[in-house]
C-alpha positions in Angstrom: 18.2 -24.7 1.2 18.2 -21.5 3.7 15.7 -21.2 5.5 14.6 -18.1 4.4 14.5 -20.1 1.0 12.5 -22.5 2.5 9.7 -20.0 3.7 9.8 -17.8 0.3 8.9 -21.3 -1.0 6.3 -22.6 1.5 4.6 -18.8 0.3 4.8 -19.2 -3.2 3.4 -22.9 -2.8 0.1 -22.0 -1.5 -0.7 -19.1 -4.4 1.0 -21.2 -7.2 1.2 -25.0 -6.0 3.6 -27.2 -7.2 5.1 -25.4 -9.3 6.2 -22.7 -6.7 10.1 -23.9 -6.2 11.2 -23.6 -9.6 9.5 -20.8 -10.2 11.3 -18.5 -7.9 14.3 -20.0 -8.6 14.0 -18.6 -12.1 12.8 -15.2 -10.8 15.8 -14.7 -8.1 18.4 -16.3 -11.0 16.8 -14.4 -14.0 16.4 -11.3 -12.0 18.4 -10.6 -8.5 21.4 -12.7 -10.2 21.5 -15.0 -7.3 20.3 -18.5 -6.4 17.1 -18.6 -4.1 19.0 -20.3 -1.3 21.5 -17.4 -1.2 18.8 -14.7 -0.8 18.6 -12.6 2.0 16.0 -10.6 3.9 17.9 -7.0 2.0 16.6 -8.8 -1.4 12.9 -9.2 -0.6 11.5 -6.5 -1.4 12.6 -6.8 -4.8 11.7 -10.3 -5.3 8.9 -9.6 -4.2 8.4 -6.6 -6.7 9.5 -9.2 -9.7 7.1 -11.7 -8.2 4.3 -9.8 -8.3 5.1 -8.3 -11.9 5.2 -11.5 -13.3 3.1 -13.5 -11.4 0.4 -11.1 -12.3 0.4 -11.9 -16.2 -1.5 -15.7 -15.3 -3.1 -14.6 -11.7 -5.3 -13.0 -9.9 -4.5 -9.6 -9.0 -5.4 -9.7 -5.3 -3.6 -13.2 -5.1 -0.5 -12.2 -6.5 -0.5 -9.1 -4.2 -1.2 -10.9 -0.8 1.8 -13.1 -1.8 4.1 -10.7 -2.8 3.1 -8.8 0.7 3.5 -12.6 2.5 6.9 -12.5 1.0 7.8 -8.8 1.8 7.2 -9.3 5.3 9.9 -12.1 6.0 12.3 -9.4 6.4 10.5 -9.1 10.0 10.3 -12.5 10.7 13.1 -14.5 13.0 14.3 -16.9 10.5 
């Protein structure tokens, strides 16, 4: 894993817990057409957009936004 990956996923594990990894694997495959450990800072903000879309259907609204912000903001982050 990158470690971009590797902070995307350290993110998603404290909204969504164990089940973070696979998770955004299958959002950055099913919708970015990539693998999450060949995402870069360019493709953030739309992970982030499909995270929060679908994250949103089985959490709570503020959580899913602070996340998807958490994840947004890697793109300023030395990494």
């Amino acid at each position: 894993m990158s470690d971009l990956s590797e902070e995307i996923i350290k993110i998603g594990k404290e909204y969504i817990g164990l089940g973070a990894e696979s998770y955004l694997k299958r959002q950055c495959k099913n919708h970015l057409d990539k693998n999450l450990d060949k995402v870069e800072k360019s493709d953030l903000d739309d992970l982030a957009d499909w995270v929060e879309k679908k994250a949103s259907l089985v959490m709570d609204e503020d959580d899913v936004s602070e996340m998807a912000k958490e994840i947004e903001d890697l793109r300023y982050k030395t990494i």
